[in-house]
N, C-alpha and C positions, 0 to 999 in steps of 0.2 A: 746180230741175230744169227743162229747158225742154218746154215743152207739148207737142212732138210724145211725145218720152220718157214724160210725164206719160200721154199717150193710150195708147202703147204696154203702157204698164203695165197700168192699169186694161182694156182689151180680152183681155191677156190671161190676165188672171186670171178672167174670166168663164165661166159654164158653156156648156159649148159649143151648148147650147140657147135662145142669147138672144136675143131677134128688135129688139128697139131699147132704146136708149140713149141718156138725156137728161144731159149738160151744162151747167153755167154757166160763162161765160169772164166775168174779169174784170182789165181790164188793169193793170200799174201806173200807167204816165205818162199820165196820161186825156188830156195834149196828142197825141196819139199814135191817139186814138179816130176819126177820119177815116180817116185812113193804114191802120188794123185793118180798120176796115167793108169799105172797099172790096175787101183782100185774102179776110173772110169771109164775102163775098157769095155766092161761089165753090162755098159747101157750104150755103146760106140759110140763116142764122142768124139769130135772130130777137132783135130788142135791145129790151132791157127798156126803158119809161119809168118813171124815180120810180123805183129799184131800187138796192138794195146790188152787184148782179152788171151786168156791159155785156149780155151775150149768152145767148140760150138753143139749145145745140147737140144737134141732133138726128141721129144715128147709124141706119139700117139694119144689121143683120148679112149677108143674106145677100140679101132684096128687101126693096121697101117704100115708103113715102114718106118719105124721107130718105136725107140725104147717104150715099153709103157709105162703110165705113171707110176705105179708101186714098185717099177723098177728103178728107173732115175728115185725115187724117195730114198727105196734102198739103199743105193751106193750114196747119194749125196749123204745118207745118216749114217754109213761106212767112214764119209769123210770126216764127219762130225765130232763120231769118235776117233779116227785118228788123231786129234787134233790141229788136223788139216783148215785151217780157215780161208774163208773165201767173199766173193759178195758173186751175187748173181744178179743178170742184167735181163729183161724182157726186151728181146731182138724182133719178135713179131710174132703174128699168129694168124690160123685159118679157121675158119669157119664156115658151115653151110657145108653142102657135097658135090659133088663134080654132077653137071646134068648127064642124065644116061641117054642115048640117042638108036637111031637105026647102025646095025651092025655095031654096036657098044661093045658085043661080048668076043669080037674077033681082033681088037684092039685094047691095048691099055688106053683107062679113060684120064685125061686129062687132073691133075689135082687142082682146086679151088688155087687161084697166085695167093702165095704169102703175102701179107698185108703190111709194110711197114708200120708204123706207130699212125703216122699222121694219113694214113689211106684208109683205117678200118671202119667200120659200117656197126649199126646200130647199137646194141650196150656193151660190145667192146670196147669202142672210140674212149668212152667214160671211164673203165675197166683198166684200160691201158693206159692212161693220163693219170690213175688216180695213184697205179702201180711204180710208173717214173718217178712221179712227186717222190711215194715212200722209199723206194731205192734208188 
């Protein structure tokens, strides 16, 4: 399945309460791994050294520090047509928002922790079980 499709999927099977989204890319023809970087620079991608995966891709849903989704779509369908092939991994995800508190807005507030797979809470849990199976 080609990765933008592969994105497409997994976003939208997510609950509509998801605030980010971490991926691994990893390409097939690793001669081909220049040619990749450059195009997923585009969304900061952050590449593993020493690692089974190339890439670690990080998603905003709606704000945040990270690419947004119609950006990662873009580049991943950039790769697509490169003929860049790849498979994409579901590394984890956040959901829900940081509580705001007293004196909130004189510090940066906390982010909701990344959920590994087996840590996540209500129709994530499903969402992400059902996501592993298919990839």
């Amino acid at each position: 399945m080609a990765l933008a499709a592969t994105f497409e999927q997994i976003v939208g099977s997510l609950p509509r309460d998801w605030t980010d989204l971490e991926l691994d890319l990893r390409i097939v023809d690793e001669s081909r791994y220049v040619e990749a970087a450059v195009l997923l620079a585009q969304c900061n991608a952050e590449p593993y050294s020493r690692h089974a995966w190339h890439w670690r891709l990080i998603c905003a849903h709606e704000f945040g520090h990270a690419a947004a989704a119609p950006t990662l779509r873009g580049v991943l369908e950039q790769l697509d047509q490169s003929g860049i092939e790849g498979r994409l991994s579901l590394r984890g995800i956040r959901e829900g928002r940081a509580e705001a508190g007293p004196m909130s807005g004189c510090a940066p507030l906390p982010h909701a922790p990344i959920c590994p797979a087996g840590h996540l809470s209500g129709a994530a849990r499903g969402v992400v079980s059902r996501l592993r199976a298919a990839f």
